[in-house]
ROKERO-607253 format. One line per field, with one value per residue (C-alpha): residue number from 1; residue in three letters; x, y, z. Coordinates in steps of 0.001 Angstrom, whole numbers, plus 524288, in hexadecimal, padded with zeros to 5 digits. Layout:
REM ROKERO-607253
num (NUM, ...)
residu (ALA, ...)
x (X, ...)
y (Y, ...)
z (Z, ...)
This chain:
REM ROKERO-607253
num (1, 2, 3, 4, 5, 6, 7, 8, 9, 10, 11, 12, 13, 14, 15, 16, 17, 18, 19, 20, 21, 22, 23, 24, 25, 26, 27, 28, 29, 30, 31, 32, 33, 34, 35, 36, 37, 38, 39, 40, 41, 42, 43, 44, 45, 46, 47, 48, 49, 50, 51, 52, 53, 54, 55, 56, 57, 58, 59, 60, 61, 62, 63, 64, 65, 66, 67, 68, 69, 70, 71, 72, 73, 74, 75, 76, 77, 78, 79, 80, 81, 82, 83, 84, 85, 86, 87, 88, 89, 90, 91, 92, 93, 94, 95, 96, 97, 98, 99, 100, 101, 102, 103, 104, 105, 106, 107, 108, 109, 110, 111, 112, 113, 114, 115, 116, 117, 118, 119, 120, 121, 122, 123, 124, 125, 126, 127, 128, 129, 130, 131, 132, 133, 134, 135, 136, 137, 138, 139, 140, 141, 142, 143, 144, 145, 146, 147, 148, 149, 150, 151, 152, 153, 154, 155, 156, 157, 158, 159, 160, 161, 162, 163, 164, 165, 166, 167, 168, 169, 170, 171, 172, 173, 174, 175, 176, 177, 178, 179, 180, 181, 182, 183, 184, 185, 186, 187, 188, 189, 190, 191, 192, 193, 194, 195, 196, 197, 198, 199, 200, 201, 202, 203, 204, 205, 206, 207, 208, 209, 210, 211, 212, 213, 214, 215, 216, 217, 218, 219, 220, 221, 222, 223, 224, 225, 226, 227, 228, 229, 230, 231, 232, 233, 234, 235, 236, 237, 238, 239, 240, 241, 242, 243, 244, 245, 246, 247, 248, 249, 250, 251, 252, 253, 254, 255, 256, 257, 258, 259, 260, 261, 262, 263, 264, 265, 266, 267, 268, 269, 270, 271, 272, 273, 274, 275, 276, 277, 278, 279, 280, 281, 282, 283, 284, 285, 286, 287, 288, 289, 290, 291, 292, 293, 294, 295, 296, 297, 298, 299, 300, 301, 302, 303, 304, 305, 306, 307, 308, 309, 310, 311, 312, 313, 314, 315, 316, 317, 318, 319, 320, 321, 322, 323, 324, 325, 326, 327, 328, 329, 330, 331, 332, 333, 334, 335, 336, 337, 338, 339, 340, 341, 342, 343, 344, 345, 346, 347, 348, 349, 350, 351, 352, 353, 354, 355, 356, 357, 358, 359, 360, 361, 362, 363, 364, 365, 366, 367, 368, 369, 370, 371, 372, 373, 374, 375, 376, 377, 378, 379, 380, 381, 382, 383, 384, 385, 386, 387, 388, 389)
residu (UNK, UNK, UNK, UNK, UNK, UNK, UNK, UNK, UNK, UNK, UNK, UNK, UNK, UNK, UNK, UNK, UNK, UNK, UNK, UNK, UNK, UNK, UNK, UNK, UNK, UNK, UNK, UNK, UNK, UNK, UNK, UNK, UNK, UNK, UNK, UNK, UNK, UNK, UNK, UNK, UNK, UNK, UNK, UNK, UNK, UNK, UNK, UNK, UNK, UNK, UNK, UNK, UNK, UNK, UNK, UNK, UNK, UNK, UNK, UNK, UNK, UNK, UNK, UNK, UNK, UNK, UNK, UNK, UNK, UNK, UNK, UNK, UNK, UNK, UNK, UNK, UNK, UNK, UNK, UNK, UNK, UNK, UNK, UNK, UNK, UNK, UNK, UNK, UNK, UNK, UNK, UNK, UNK, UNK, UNK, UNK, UNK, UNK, UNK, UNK, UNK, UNK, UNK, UNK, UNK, UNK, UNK, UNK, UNK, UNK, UNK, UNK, UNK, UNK, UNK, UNK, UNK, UNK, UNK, UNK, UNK, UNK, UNK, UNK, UNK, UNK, UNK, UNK, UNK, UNK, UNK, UNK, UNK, UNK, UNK, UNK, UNK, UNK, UNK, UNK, UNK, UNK, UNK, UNK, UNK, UNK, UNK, UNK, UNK, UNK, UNK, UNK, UNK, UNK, UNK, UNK, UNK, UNK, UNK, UNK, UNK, UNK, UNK, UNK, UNK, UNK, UNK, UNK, UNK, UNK, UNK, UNK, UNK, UNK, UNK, UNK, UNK, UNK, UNK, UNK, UNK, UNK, UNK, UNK, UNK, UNK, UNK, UNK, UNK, UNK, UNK, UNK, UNK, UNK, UNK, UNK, UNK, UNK, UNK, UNK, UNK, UNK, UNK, UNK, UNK, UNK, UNK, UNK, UNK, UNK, UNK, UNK, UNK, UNK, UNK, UNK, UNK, UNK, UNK, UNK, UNK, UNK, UNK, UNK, UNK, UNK, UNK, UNK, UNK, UNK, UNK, UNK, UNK, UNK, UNK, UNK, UNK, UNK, UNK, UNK, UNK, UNK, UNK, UNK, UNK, UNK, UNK, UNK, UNK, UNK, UNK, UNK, UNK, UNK, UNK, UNK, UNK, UNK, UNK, UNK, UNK, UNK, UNK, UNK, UNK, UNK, UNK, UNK, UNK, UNK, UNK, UNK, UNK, UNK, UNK, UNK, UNK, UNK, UNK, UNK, UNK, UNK, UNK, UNK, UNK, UNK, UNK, UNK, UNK, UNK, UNK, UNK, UNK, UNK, UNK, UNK, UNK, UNK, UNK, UNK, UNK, UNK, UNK, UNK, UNK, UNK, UNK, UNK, UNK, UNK, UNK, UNK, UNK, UNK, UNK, UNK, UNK, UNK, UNK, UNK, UNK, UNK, UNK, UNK, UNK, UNK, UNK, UNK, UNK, UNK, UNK, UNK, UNK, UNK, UNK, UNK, UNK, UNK, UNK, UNK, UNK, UNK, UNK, UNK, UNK, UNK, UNK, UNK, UNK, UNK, UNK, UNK, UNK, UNK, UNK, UNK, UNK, UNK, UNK, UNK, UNK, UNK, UNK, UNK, UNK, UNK, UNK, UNK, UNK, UNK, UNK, UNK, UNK, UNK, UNK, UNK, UNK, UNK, UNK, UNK, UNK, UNK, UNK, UNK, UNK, UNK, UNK, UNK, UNK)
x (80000, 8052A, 807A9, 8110D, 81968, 81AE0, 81533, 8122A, 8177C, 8109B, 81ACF, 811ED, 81C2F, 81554, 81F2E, 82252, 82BD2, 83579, 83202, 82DFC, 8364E, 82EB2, 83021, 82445, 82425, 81FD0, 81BA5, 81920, 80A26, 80619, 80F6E, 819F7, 82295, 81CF3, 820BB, 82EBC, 82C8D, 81BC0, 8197A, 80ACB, 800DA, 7FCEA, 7F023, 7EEDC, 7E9A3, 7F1DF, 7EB4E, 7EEC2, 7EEDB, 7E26B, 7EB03, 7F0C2, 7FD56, 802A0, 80DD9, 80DB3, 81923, 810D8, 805AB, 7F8D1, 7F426, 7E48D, 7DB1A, 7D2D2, 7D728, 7D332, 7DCCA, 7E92C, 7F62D, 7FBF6, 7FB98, 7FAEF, 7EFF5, 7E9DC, 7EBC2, 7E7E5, 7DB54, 7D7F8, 7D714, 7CA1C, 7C4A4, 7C297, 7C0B5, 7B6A3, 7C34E, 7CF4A, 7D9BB, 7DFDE, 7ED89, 7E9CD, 7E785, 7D90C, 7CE32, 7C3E8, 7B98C, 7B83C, 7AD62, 7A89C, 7A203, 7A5FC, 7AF03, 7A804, 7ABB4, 7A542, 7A183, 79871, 793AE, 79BB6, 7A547, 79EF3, 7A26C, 7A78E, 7ADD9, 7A631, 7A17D, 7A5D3, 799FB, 79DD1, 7965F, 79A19, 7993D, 78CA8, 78B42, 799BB, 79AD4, 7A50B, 7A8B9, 7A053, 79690, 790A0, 78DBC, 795BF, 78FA4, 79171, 791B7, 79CC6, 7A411, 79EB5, 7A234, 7B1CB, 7B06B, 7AA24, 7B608, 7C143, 7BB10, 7BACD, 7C9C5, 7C97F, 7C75C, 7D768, 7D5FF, 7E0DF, 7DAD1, 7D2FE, 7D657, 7CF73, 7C39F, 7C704, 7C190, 7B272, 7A92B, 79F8D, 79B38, 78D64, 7886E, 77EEE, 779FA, 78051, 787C0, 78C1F, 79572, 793E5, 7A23F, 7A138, 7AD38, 7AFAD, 7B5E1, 7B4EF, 7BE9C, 7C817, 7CAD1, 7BC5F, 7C54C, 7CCAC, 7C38F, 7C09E, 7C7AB, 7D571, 7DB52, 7D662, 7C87C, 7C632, 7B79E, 7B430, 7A84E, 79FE9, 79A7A, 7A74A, 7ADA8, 7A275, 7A7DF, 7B4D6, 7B502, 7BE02, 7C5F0, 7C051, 7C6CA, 7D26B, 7CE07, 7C2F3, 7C641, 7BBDF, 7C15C, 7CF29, 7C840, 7C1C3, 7CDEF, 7D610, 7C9A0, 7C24E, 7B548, 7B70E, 7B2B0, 7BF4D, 7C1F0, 7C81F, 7C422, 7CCD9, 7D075, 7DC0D, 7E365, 7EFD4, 7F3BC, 800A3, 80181, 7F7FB, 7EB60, 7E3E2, 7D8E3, 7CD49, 7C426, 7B88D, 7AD62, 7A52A, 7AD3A, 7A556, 7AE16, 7B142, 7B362, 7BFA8, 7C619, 7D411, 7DA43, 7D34C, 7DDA2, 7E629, 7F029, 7F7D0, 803C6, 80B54, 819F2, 82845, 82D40, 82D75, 8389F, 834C5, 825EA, 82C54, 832D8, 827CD, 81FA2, 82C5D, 83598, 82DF1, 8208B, 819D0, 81049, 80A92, 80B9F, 813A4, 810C7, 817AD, 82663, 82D5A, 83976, 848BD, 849A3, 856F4, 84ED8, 841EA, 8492E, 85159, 84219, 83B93, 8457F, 84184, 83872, 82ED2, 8255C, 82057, 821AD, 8168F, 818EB, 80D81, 8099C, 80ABB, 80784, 812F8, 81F5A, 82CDB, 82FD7, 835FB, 82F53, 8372E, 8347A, 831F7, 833BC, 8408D, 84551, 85126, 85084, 855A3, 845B7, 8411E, 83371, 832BA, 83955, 832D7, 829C0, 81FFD, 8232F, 83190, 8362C, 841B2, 84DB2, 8511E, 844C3, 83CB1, 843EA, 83B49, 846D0, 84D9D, 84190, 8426A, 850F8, 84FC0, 8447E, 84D0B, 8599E, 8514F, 85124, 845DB, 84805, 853D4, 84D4C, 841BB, 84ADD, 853DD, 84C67, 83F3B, 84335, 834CA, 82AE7, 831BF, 83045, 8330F, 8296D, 8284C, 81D14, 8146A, 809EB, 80ED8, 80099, 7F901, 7FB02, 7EF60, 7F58B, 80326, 8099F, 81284, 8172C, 81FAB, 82DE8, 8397D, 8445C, 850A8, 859AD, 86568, 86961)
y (80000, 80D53, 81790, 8236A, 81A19, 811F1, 80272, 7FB99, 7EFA6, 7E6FF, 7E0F7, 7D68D, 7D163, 7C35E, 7BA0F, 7AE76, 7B66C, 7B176, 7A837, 7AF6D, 7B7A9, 7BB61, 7C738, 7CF0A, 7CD5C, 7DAA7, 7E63E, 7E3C4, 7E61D, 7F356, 7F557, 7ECFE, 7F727, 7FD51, 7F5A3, 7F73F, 7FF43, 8006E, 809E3, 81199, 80A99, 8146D, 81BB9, 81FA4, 814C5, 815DB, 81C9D, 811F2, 80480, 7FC7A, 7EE25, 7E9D6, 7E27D, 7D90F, 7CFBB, 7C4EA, 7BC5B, 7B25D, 7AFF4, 7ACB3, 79F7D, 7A006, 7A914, 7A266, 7A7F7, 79C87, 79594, 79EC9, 79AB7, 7A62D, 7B493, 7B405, 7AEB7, 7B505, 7C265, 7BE42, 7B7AF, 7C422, 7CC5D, 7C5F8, 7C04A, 7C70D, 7C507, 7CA5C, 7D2B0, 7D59A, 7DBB1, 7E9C9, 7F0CC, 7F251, 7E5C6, 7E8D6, 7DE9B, 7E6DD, 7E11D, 7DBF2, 7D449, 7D6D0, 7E166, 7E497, 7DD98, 7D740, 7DAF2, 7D74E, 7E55B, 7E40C, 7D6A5, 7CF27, 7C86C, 7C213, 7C651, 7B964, 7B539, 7ABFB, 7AFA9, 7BBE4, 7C15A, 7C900, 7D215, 7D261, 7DC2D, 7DD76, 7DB40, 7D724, 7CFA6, 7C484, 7C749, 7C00A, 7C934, 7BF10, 7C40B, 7C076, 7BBBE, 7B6B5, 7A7E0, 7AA82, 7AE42, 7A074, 79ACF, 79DBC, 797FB, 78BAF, 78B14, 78CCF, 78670, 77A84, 772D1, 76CDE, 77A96, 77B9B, 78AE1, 792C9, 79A74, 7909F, 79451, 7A0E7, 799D1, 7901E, 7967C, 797FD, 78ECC, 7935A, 79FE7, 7A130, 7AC82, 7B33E, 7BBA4, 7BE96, 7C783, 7C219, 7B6CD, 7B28E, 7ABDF, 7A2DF, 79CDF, 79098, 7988F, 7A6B5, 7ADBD, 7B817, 7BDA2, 7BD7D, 7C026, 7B2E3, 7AFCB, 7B6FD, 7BFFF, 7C4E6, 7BA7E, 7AF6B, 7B2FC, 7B638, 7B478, 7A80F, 7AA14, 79DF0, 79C62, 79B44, 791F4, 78907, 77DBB, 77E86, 77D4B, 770AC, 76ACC, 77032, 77CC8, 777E3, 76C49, 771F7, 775FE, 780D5, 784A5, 786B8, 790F0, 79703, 796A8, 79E76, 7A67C, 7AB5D, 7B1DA, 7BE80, 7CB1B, 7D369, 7DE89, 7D810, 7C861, 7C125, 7C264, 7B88C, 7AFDB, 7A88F, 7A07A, 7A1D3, 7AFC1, 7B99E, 7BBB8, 7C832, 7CE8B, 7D930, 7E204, 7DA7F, 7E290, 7DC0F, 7E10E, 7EAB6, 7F38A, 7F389, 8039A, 8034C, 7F7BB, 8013A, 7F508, 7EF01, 7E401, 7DE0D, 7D39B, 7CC1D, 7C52B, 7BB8B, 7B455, 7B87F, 7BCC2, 7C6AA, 7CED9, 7CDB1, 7D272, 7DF42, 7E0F8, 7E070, 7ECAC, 7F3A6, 7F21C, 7EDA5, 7F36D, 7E70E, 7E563, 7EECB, 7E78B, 7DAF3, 7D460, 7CDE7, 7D1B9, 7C90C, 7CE73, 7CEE5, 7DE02, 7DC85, 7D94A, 7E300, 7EE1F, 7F26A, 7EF31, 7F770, 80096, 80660, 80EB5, 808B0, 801D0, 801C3, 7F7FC, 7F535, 7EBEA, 7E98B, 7E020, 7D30E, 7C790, 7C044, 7BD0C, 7B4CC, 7ADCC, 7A132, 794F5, 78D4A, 77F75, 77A83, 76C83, 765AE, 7633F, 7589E, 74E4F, 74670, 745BD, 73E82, 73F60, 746C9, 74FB4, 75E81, 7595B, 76305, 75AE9, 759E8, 76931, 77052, 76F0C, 77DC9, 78489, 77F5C, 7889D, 79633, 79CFC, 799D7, 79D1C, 7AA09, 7AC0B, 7A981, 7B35F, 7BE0C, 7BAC7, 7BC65, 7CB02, 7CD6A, 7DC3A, 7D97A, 7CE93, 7D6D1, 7E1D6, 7DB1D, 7D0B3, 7D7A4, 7E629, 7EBC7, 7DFA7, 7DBCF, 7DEB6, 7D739, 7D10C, 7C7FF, 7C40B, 7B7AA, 7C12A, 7CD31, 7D298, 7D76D, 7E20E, 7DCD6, 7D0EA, 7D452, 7D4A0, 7DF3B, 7D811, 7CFE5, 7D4A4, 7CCED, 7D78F, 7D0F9, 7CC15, 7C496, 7C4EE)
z (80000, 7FC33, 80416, 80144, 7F83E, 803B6, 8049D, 81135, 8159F, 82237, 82CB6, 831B0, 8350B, 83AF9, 84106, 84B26, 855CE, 86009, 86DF1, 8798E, 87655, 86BC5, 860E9, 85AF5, 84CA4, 848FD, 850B9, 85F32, 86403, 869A8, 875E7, 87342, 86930, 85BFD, 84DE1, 84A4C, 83C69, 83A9B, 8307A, 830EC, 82966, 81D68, 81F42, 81209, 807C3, 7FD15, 7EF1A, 7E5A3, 7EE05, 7E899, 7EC8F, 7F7EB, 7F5A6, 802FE, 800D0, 80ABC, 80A23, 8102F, 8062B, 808E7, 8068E, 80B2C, 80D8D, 815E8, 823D6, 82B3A, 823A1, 82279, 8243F, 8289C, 82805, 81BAC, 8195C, 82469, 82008, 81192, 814D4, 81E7E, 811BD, 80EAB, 81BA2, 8273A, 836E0, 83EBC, 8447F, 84456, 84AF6, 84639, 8492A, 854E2, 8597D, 85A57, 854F0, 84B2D, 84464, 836B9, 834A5, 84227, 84537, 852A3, 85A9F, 86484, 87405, 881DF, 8813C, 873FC, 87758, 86D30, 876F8, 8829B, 88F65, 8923D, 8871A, 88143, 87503, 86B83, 8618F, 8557F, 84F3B, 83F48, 83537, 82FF9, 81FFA, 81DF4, 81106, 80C70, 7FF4C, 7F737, 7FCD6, 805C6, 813D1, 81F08, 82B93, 838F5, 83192, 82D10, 838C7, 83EF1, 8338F, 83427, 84197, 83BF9, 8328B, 83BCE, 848C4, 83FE8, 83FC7, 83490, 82C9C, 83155, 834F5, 837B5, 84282, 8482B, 855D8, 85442, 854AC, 85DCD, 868E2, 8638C, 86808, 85D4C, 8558F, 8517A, 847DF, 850F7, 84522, 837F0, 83D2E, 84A57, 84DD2, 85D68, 86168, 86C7F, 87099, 878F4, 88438, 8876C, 87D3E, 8827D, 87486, 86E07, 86174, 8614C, 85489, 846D2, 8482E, 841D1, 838FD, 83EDD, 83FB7, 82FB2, 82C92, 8216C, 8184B, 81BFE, 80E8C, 80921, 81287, 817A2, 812D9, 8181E, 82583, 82B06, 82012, 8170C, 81827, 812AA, 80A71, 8026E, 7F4A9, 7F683, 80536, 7FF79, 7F57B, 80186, 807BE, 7FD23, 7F967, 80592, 806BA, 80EE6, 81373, 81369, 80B83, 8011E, 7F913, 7F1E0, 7E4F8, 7E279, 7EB74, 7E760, 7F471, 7F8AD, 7EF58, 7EE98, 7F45C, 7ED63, 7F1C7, 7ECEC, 7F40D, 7F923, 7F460, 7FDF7, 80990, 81403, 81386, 804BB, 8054D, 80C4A, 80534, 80114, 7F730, 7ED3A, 7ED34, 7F8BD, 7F39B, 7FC4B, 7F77D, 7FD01, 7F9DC, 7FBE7, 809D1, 813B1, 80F7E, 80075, 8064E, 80CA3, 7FEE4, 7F7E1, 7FE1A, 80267, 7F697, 7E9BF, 7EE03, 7E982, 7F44A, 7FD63, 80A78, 80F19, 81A9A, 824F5, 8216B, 829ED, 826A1, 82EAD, 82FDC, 82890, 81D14, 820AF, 8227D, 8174A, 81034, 81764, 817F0, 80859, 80D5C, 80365, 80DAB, 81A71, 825D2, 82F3F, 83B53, 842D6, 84E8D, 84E9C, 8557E, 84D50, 85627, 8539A, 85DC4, 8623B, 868FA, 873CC, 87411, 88365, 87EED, 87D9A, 86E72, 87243, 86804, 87131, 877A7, 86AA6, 86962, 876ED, 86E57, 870A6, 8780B, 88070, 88CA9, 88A49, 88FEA, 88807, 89029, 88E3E, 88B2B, 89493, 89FDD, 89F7E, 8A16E, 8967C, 88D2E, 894A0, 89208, 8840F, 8828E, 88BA4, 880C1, 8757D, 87014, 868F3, 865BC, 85D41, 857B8, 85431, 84F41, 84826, 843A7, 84048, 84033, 83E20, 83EE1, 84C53, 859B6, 8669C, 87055, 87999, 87898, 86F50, 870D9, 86842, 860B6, 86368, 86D1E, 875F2, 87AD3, 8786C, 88819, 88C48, 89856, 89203, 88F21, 889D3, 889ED, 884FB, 8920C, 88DCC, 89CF2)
């Protein structure tokens, strides 16, 4: 996207991170140290921008959210489908195809934590014009709840007892225990909406199996801003205005491609070098290599939050050979790691800031904690200062 002769270029920089001793792959949350090099987000739409170009180096394989492999296919799939919320910048849930979000205080969450109701948007259309309802919020449920369908974020709805369509336009949650977070299910990524018409025949094995459910799959129904036009798995995924969206009138592109292939470093050359593409994502990139890219002047960097950390796992049971098939064993304890205190003197030798600095240079920054995003439930009563003493 345009802007002053400038393009942009995303840092979600999304990543595995380092032990206890862990290391935030991108910006910390709120509180915890503002993003190494975040550049302002235009506010001006650009005069002459009628497609959205995104390179992903990981390429989308399926659009079916339910059935994503990754990010990837995550992020492609939410172009189309939606959730009855999500969660902005600011690590606040707002409504899509909800209405409201429900609270104790308006009735929709039960004082003791039994049931959530959510009221949805009134005449909100898929787009093949057909209206959406409350069935097909119970429906997605049906889908996932079910094993043998193989969803990816089955444990979403794990924790629902049963959903019943109260009216057209109100789903009733119960779950089988009283729910701390009433927004465990359908909503973000995991909680994408399914037309029911278009995948009633593909709950259990199906989902996978059915010549007609792998069409589904690569094709979906949805009520985003945007339908599909062409989708090469593995490539290229292309998308249109949907003219049946609700809010069709502030639709800015009239195409949003998103490309995948090639690597992190040649993704960061593409917007900031050759100008081919108007956003990459997730440049997980040594700052040796970033910053002499970024450095042109041509492009702008933007590291947000993330929940994404690098980290290393110890293994509390023993890995001597010499035990056979006792070998790593739960009830066979590590001879070394098994003392507290010297998992607690590794994580005091371990110094995460040069690692994040050196290693990361802008998409880095250190933590302690598994927990980095978002800010809610990030704790600031851990420390892990470096000690080598």
């Amino acid at each position: 996207m345009r802007d002053h002769g400038q393009r942009r270029i995303f840092l979600a920089v999304v990543m595995l991170m380092l032990l206890a001793t862990v290391l935030s792959a991108c910006a910390a949350p709120a509180g915890t140290g503002a993003p190494a090099a975040a550049a302002p987000v235009p506010t001006k739409s650009p005069e002459q921008a009628k497609t959205l170009s995104t390179l992903y180096w990981q390429a989308p394989t399926i659009l079916n959210s339910h059935q994503a492999s990754g990010t990837k296919d995550f992020d492609a799939a939410g172009v189309i489908l939606e959730p009855l919320a999500r969660i902005n910048e600011k690590d606040e849930y707002v409504p899509y195809l909800a209405a409201e979000l429900p609270t104790v205080e308006n009735g929709g969450v039960a004082a003791d934590g039994t049931s959530v109701t959510w009221k949805l948007k009134p005449g909100v259309k898929w787009s093949d014009g057909s209206d959406f309802t409350a069935d097909d919020v119970v429906f997605t449920w049906q889908y996932c709840a079910d094993p043998a369908t193989a969803c990816a974020t089955k444990s979403s709805f794990d924790p629902i007892a049963n959903v019943e369509a109260v009216d057209p336009t109100t789903i009733k949650i119960t779950w089988k225990e009283p729910q701390p977070n009433p927004f465990v299910a359908y909503t973000t990524y995991n909680g994408m909406i399914l037309q029911k018409a278009q995948f009633a025949n593909c709950v259990g094995a199906n989902a996978i199996t059915d010549a007609d459910c792998q069409k589904a799959n690569l094709a979906p129904i949805g009520t985003g801003a945007y339908k599909l036009e062409e989708f090469k798995p593995g490539d290229t995924a292309v998308y249109v205005r949907n003219e049946n969206y609700r809010d069709a009138d502030k639709v800015f592109f009239d195409k949003v491609i998103i490309k995948g292939g090639g690597d992190a470093a040649s993704a960061a050359r593409a917007v900031c070098e050759t100008g081919e593409v108007d956003y990459a994502w997730n440049l997980q990139v040594q700052k040796a290599v970033l910053e002499p890219i970024l450095a042109g002047g041509k492009c702008d960097s933007v590291a947000g939050g993330s929940f994404g950390v690098e980290r290393v796992e110890l293994n509390f049971a023993n890995p001597d050979p010499a035990l056979g098939d006792k070998r790593s064993e739960p009830d066979q304890p590590h001879p070394i790691l098994s003392d507290l205190k010297v998992r607690q003197a590794i994580a005091k030798a371990i110094d995460r800031k040069a690692m994040a600095d050196q290693l990361y240079g802008p998409t880095g920054s250190a933590t302690c904690s598994i927990a980095a995003a978002p800010a809610a439930i990030y704790s600031p009563n851990t420390t892990c200062e470096r000690d080598v003493e």
